[in-house]
Backbone bond lengths (Angstrom), bond angles and torsions (degrees), N, CA, C in turn:
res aa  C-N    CA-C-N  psi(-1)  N-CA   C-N-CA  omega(-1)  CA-C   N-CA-C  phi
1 X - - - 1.456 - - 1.521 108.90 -
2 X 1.323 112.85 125.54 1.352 132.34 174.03 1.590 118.50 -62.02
3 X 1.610 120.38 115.44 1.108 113.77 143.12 1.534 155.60 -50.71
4 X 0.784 65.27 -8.85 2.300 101.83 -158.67 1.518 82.82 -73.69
5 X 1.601 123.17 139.67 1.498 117.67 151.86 1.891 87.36 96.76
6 X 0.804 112.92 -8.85 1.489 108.50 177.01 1.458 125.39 -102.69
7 X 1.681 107.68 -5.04 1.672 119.86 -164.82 1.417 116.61 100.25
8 X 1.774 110.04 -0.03 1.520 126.07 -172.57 1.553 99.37 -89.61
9 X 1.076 125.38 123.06 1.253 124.22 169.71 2.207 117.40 -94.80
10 X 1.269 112.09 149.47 1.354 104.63 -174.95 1.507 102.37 -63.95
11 X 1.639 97.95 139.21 1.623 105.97 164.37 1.751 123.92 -56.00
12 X 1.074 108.48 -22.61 1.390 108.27 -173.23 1.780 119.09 -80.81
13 X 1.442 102.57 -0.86 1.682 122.48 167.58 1.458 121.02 -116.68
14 X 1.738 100.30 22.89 1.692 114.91 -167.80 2.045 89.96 -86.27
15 X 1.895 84.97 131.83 1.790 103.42 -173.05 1.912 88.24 -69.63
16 X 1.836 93.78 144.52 1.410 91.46 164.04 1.449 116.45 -105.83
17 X 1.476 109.75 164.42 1.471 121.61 -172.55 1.552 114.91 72.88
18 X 1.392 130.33 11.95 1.458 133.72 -163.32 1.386 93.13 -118.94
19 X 0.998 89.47 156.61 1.743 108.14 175.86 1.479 104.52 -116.38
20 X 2.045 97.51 118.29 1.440 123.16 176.97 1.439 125.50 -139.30
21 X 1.176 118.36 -175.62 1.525 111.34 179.25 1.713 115.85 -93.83
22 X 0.514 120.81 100.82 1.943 111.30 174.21 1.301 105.94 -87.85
23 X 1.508 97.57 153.97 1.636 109.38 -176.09 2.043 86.47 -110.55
24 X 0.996 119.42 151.19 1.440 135.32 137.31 1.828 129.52 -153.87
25 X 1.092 120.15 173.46 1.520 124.85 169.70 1.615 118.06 -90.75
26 X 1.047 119.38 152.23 1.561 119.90 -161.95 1.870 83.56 -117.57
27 X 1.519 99.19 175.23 1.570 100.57 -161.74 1.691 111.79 -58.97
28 X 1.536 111.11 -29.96 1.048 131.32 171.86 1.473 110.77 -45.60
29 X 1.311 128.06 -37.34 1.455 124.32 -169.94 1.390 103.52 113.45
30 X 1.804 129.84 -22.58 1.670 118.98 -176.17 1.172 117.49 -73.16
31 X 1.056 92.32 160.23 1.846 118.24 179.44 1.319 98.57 -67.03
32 X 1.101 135.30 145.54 1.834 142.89 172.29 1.886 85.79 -150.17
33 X 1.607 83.18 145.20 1.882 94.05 155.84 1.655 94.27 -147.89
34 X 1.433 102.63 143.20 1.249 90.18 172.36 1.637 89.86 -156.61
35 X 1.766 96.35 169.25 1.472 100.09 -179.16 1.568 127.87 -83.06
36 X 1.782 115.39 120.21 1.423 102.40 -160.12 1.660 86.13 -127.93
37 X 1.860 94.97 -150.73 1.688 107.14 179.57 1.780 77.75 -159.21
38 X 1.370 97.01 150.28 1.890 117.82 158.94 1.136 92.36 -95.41
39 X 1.754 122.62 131.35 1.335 109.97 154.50 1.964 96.45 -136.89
40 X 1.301 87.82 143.18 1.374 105.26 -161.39 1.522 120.68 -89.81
41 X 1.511 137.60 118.49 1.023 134.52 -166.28 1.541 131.25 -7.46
42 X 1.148 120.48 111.02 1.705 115.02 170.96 1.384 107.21 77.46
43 X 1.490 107.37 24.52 2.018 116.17 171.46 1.145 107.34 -68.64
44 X 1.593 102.95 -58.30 1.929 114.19 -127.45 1.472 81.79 -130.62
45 X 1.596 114.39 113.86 1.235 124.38 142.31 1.229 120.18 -51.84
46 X 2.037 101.55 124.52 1.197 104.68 158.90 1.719 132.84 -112.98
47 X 1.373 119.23 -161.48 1.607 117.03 176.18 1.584 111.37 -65.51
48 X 1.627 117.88 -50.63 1.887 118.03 167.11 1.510 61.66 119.20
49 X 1.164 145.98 -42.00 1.300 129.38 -155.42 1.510 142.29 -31.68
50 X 1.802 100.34 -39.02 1.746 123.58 147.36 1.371 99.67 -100.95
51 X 1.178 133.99 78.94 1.461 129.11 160.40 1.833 107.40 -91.96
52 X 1.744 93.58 69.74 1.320 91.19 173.26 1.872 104.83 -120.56
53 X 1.152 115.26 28.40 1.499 130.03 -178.00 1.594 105.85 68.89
54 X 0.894 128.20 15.13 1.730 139.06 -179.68 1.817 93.02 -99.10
55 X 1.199 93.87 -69.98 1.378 90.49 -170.26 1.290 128.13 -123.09
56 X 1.000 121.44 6.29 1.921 152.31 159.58 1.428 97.42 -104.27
57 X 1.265 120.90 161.17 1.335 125.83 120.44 1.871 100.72 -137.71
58 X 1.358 112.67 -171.70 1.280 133.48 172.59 1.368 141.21 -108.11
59 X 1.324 114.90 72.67 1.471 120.19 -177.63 1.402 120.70 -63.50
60 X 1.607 91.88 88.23 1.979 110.46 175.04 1.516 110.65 -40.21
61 X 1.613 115.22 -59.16 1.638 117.75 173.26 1.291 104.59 -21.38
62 X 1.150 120.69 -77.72 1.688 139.49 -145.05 1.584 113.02 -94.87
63 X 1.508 107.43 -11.40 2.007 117.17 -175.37 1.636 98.09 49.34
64 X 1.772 114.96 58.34 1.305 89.29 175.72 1.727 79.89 -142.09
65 X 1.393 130.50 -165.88 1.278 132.56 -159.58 2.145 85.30 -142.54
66 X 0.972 133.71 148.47 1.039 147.09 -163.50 1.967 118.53 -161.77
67 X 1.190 96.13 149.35 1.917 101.40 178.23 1.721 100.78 -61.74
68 X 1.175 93.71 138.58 1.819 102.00 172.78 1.861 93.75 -57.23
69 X 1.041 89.05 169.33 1.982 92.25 166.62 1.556 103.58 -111.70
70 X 1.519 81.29 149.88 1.395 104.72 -162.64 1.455 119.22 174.92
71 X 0.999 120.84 -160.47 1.820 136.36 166.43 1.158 100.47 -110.98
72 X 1.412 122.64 130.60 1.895 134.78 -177.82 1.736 84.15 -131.44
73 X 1.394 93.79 143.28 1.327 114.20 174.02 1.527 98.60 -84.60
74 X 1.610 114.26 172.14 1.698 110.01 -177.42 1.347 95.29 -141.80
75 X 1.450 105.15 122.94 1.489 111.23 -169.04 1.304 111.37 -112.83
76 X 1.402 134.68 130.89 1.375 129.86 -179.00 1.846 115.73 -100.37
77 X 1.102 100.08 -26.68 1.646 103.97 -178.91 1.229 124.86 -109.08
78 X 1.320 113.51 15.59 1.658 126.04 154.80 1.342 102.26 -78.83
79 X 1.201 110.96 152.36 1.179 129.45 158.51 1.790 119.07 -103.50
80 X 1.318 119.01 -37.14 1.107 115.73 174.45 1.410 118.26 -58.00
81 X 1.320 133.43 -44.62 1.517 150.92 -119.19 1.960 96.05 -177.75
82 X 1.429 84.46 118.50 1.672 110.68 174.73 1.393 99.20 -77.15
83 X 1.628 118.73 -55.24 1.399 117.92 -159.99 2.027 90.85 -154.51
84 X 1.324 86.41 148.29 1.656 115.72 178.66 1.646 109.95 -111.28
85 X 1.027 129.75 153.84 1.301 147.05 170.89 1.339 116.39 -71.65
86 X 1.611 132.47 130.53 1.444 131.02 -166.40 1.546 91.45 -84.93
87 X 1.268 127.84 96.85 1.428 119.27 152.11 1.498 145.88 -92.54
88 X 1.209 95.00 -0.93 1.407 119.67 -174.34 1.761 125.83 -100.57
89 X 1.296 150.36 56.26 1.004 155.18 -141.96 1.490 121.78 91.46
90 X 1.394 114.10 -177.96 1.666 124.92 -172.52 1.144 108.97 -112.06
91 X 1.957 129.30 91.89 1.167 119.94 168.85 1.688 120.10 -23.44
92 X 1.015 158.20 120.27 1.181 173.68 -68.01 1.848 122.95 153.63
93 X 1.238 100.76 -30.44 1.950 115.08 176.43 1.206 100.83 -167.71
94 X 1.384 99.91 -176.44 1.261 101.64 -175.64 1.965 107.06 -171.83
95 X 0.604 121.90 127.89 2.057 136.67 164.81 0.959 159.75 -104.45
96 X 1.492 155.79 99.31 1.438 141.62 -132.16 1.715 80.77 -76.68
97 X 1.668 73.85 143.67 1.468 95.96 164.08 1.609 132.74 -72.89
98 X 1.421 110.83 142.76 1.752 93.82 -150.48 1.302 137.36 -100.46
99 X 1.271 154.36 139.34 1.108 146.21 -89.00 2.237 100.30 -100.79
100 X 1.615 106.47 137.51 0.961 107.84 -157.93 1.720 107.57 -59.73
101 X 1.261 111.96 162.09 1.951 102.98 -173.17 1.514 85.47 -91.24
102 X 1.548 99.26 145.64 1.229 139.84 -180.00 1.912 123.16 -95.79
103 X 1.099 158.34 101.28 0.675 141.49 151.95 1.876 103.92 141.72
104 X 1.118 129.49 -109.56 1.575 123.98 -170.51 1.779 82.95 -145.04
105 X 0.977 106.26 123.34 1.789 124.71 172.96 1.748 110.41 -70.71
């Protein structure tokens, strides 16, 4: 079953470094969307802190340590960890995130 036609846009035109919604399936087969970013090899400096190629790697060019590429989830109420690594299923669509509410809730 197609996302497409639903407001889901194809993953393969997903903006990098932005913060959006992705849809994917978890091993189970469910639907999950949650709020992430694509960021694309040797973007986004990181700490080296897991520089175990999972979630560091090492950009020799530049002598700097950077996020693997991928989809990172974006977490606001951790304190440890801003954002986690999508390891669990195949982002599948994807959506700008939607516009902040305006006025008295």
């Amino acid at each position: 079953q197609s996302l497409l036609g639903s407001g889901w846009l194809p993953i393969a035109d997903v903006p990098q470094c932005k913060a959006i919604l992705i849809h994917y399936k978890n091993k189970l087969g469910k639907s999950r969307i949650i709020k992430a970013k694509f960021i694309p090899k040797f973007t986004v400096e990181s700490s080296g802190e897991y520089a175990d190629g999972d979630v560091d790697e090492y950009d020799e060019a530049n002598d700097r340590y950077t996020y693997t590429e991928g989809f990172w989830e974006l977490i606001d109420n951790w304190d440890d960890f801003t954002m986690v690594k999508v390891n669990e299923g195949e982002p599948d669509g994807w959506q700008p995130l939607p516009l902040k509410p305006t006025g008295e809730l």
